[in-house]
N, C-alpha and C positions, 0 to 999 in steps of 0.2 A: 463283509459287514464291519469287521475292525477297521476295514481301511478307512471306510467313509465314515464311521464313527470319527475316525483319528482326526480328519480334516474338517470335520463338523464341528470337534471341538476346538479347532485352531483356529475358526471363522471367528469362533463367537469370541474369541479371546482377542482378536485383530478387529475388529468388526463392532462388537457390541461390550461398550466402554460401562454398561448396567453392571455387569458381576465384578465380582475383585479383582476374579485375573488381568477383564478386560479394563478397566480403571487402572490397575498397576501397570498395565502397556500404555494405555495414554500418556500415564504422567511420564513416565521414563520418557517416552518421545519425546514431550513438550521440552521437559528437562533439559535433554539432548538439543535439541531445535535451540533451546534459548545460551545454551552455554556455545555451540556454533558460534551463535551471533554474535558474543563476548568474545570469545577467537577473534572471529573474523576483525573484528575492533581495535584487537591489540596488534593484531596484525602489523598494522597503520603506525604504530608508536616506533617512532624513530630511535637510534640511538642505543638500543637494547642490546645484550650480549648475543651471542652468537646464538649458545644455548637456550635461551630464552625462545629464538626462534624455529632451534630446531623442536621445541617442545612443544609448541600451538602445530608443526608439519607433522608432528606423528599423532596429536592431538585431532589434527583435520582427516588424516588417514581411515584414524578409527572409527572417527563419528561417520564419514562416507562409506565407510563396509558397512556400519551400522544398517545407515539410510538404505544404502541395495537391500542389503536382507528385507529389510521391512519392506520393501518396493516387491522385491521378489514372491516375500510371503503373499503380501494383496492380491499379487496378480496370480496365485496359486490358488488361492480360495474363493475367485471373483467365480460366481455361475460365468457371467458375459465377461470373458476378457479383453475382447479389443474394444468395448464400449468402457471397461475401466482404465485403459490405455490413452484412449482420445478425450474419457472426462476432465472435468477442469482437475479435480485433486488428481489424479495422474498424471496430466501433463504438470501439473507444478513438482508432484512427488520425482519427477524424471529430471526436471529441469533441475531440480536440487542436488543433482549425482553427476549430471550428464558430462555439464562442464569440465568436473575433477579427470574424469577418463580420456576425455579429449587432449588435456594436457600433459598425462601423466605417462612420463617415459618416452615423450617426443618432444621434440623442440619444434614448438606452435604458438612461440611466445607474440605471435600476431592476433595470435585469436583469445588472448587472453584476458580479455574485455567481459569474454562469454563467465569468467569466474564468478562475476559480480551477479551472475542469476544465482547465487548461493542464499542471497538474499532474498529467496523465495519459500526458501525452508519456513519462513515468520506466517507467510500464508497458510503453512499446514494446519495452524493452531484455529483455522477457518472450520477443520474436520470436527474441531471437540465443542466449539464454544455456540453453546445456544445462544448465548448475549448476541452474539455477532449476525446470526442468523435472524432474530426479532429485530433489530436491527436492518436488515437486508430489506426485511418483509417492509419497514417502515418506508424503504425509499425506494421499494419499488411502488408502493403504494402514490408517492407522489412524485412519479417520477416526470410525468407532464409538464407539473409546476413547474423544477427544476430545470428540465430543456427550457423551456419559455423564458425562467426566470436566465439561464447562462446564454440565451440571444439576445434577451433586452441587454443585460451589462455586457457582451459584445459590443452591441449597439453604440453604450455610453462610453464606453474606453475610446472608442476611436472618435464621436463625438468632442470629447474631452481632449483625446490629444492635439486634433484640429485646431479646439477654441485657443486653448494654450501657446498652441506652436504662433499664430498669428497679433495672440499677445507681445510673447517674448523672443520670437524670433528677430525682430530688429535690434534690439537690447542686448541678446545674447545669440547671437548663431553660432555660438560653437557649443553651446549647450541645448539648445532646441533646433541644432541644424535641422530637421525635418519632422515631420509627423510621424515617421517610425521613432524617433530618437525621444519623442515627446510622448511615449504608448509608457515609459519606463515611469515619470513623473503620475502619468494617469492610474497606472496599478496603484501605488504606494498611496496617492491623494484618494482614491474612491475605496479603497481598503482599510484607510485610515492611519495604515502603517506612518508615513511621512518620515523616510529616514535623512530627506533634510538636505540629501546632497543635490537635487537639483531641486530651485525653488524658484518664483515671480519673481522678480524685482519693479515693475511697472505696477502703475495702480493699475490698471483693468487687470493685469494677470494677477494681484492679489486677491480683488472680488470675486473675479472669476472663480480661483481657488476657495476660496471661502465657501462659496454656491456650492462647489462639487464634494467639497467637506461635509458640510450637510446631506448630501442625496448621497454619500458614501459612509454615512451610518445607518442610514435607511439600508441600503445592501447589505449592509453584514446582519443588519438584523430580519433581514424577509428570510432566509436562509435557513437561518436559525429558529423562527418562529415554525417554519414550515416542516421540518426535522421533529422538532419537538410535540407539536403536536401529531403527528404524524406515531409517533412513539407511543404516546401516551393513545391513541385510538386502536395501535395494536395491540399493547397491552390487555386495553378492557375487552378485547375482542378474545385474547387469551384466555382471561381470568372468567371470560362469561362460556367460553366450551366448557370450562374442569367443572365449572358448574352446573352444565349439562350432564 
């Protein structure tokens, strides 16, 4: 009876973030997770002393014994284990560690690519956050829209690179040498971005541009409108159960 008492209370303390214990393992995790990812960032900074680097390597050490134990613990108090193994937060919890092991003490510096799923630890923070999960619920809710709405602008990107290419292609064919090359001008013009480096020089390719300038404020704002209401409909669907 002690025993399962013992693991009963190790659940709720892993498991159910409602009492202290369980809230004070969250936050530590989160903690953890987010100082990783600062790790992992400086990483990247060139030019730093030696020490500097050996101190994010034992820094990354510690935090991945961390992550296993906690991986370990889960899968110790899971009733279903191999269904908390193949769930989505397990397979991210695994992905977060796996990499480090596969490298560590072999020379596999080919497969070191797989490091960068470290960057999956930021998805744990998916376990704690109701925001994210109402959030979920919203786009699942319109998620029809969305497909519908990412095949129409399919549709128009390649439209648009078409119109374009046959504008400026005479004028410039080493800038619009084809309709793949013209799909890069088409993101940037219907997105609104316009970062400038490839642009019309021809009157019809400027009109044309203009036309697609407008129908590319329209996109970013269906997206947007559909999101947001979307939000605001689960909300009041929230706020009307507590009121049940």
């Amino acid at each position: 009876m002690n025993k399962i008492h013992w693991k009963e209370k190790l659940r709720i303390i892993i498991e159910d973030n409602q009492t202290p214990e369980g809230r004070w393992f969250d936050l530590s995790i989160q903690a953890l997770i987010i100082l990783s990812l600062i790790s992992f960032s400086l990483e990247t900074l060139p030019g730093q002393e030696a020490e500097f680097y050996r101190f994010l390597r034992i820094f990354e050490i510690t935090s991945v014994i961390i992550f296993t134990i906690e991986y370990l613990l889960r899968l110790f108090v899971s009733d279903k284990k191999l269904k908390f193994i193949f769930s989505f937060y397990g397979v991210v919890d695994l992905m977060a560690i796996l990499p480090f092991y596969l490298t560590f003490g072999v020379d596999l510096r080919s497969i070191r690519i797989l490091r960068l799923f470290r960057l999956f630890r930021v998805f744990k923070i998916l376990r704690y956050s109701k925001a994210i999960q109402h959030m979920a619920r919203a786009f699942i809710s319109i998620k029809e829209e969305l497909v519908l709405f990412m095949i129409l602008s399919s549709f128009l990107l390649f439209l648009s690179s078409v119109g374009i290419y046959y504008f400026e292609n005479p004028v410039q064919p080493e800038v619009f040498a084809s309709i793949f090359h013209s799909l890069w001008w088409a993101v940037a013009t219907l997105t609104t971005v316009g970062y400038g480096d490839i642009y019309p020089v021809t009157v019809g390719g400027k009109i044309f541009t203009s036309v697609m300038l407008f129908i590319g404020l329209g996109i970013v704002a269906v997206p947007t409108g559909l999101i947001a209401s979307a939000l605001t409909k689960t909300r009041d669907e929230k706020n009307q159960k507590k009121q049940e």
